[in-house]
C-alpha positions as CSV (number, residue, x, y, z in Angstrom):
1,X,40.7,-34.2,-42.5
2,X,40.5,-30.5,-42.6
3,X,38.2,-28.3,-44.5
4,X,38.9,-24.9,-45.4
5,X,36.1,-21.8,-46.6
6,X,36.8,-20.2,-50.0
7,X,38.2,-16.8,-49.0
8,X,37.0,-14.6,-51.9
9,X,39.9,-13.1,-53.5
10,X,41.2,-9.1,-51.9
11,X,39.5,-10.0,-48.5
12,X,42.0,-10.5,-45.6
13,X,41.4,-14.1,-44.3
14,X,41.1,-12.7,-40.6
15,X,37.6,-10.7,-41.8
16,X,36.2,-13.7,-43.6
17,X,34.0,-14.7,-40.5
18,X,32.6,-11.1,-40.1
19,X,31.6,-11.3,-44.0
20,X,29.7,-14.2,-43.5
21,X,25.7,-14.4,-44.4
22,X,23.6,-13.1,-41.4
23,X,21.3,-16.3,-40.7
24,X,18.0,-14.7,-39.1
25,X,16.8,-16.7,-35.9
26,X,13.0,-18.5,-36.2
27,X,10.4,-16.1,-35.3
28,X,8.7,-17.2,-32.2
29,X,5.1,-18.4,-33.6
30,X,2.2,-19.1,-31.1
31,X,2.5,-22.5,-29.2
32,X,-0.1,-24.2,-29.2
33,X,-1.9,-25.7,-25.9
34,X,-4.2,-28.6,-25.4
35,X,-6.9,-27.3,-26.9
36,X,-9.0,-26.3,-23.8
37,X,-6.5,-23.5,-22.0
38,X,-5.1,-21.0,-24.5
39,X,-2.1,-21.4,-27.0
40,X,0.8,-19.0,-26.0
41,X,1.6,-16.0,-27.6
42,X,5.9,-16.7,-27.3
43,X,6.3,-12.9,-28.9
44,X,4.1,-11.7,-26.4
45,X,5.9,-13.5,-23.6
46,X,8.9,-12.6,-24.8
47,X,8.4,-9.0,-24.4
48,X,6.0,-9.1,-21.1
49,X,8.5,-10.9,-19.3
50,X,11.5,-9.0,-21.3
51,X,13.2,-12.2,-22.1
52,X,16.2,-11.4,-24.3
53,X,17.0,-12.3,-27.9
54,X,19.8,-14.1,-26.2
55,X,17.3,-16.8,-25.3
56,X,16.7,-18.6,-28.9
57,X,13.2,-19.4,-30.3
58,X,14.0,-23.0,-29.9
59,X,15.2,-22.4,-26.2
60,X,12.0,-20.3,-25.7
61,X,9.0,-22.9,-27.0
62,X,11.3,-25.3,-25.0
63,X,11.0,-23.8,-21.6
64,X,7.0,-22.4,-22.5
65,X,6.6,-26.4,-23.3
66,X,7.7,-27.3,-20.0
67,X,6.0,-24.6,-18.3
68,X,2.5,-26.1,-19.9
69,X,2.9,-29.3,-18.8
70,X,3.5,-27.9,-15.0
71,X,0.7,-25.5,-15.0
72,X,-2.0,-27.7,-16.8
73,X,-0.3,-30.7,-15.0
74,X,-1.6,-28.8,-11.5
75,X,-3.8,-31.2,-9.5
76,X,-6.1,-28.1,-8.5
77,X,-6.4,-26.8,-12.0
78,X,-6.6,-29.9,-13.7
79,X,-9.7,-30.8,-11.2
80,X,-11.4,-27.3,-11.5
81,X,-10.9,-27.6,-15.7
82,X,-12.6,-31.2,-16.0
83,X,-15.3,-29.7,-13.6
84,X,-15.7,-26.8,-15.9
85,X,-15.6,-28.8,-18.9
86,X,-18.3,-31.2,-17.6
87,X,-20.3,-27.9,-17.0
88,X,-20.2,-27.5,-20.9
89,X,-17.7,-24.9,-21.4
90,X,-15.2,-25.7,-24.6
91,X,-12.6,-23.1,-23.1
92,X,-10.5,-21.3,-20.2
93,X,-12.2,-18.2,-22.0
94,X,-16.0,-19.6,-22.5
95,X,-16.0,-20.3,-18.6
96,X,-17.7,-16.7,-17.0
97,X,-15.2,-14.5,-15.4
98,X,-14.6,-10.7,-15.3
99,X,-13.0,-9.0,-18.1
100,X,-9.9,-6.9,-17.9
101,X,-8.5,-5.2,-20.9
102,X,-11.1,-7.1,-23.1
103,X,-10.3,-10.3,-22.1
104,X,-11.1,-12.9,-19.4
105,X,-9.7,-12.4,-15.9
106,X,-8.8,-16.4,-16.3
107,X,-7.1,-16.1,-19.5
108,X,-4.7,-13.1,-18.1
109,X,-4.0,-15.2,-14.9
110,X,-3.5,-18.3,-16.8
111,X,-0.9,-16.8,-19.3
112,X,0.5,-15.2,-15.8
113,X,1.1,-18.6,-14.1
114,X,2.7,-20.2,-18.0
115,X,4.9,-17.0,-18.4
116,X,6.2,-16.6,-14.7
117,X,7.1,-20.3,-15.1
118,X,8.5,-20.1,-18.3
119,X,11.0,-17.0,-17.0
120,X,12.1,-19.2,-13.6
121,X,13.0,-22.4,-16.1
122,X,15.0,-20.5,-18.3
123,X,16.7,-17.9,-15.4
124,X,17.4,-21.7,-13.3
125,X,19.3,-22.8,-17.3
126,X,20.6,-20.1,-18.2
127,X,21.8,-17.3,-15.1
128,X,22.8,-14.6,-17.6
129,X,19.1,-14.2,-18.6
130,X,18.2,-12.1,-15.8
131,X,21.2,-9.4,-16.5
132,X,21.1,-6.0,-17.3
133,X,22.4,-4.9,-20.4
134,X,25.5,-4.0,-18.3
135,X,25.4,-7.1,-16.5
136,X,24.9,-5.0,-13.0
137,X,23.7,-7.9,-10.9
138,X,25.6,-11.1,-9.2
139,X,24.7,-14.2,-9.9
140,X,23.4,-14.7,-6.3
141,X,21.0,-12.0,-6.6
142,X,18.6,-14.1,-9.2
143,X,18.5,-17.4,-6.9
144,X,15.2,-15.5,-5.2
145,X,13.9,-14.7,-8.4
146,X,13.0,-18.0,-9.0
147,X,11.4,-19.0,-6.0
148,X,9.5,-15.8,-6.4
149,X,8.5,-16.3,-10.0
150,X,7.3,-20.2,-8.7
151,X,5.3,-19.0,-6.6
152,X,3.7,-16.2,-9.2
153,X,2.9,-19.4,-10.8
154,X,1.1,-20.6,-7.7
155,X,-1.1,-17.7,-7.2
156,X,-2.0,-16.9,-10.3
157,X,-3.4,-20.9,-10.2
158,X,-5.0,-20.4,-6.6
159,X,-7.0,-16.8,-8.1
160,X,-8.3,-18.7,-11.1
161,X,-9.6,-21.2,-8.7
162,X,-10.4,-18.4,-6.3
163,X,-8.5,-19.4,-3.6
164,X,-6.6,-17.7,-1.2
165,X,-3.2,-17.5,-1.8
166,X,-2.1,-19.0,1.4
167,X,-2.9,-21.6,4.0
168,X,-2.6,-21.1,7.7
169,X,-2.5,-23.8,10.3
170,X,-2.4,-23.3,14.1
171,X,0.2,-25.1,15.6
């Protein structure tokens, strides 16, 4: 069974797919979190971690989704939050931290460890992401982005708890 579009009449069949409607894609709305670490700006992501129009709304709160349940799934964090919490404080923000650019020095390293995750899930499903508009780099130039951007996650995580970023043992 074949179906076939109404070609209105004085338009050449071949430029009957260019005259179609233009569907606009969903706007990326704010995601919201568990109620204790912030919701996620996705428009604000999008442009911090220049994350092209290529990459879908859906494909976006996808990969941000996935990226909250790694970061807020960290043993550490999830440890130093139930502490904080049992101190009384209702939010990442309420919990007494330095302030940069108006906001908490928590909140900006929090959104840093959700947002490098978010880019390394959807550079490790999608390879093209990371492209110029040119496409000037090889595939095998982005497999150390993503390691790199992993472990952005990580010390962003190990700063909020004030950690140090790395662990040395003597051998």
């Amino acid at each position: 069974m074949t179906s076939t579009i109404p070609i209105p009449q004085g338009l050449d069949p071949a430029d009957a797919y260019s005259q179609a409607p233009f569907v606009p894609q969903p706007v990326d709305e704010p995601l919201a979190n568990d109620g204790w670490f912030p919701d996620i700006d996705l428009k604000a992501l999008r442009d911090q971690y220049r994350i092209r129009d290529a990459v879908t709304a859906q494909r976006l709160r996808e990969a941000a989704l996935f990226a909250l349940v790694a970061v807020n799934d960290d043993e550490s964090l999830t440890a130093w939050a139930e502490c904080q919490q049992a101190a009384g404080f209702t939010s990442l923000g309420a919990v007494p931290a330095k302030t940069l650019g108006g906001e908490s020095r928590l909140t900006v390293l929090y959104r840093r460890a959700v947002g490098s995750e978010v880019r390394a899930l959807l550079i490790e499903g999608q390879r093209e992401t990371d492209l110029t508009g040119a496409g000037q780099r090889a595939v095998s130039d982005l497999d150390p982005s993503i390691p790199e951007l992993r472990r952005d996650r990580v010390h962003a995580i190990r700063d909020m708890l004030g950690k140090p970023r790395t662990t040395i043992d003597l051998i």
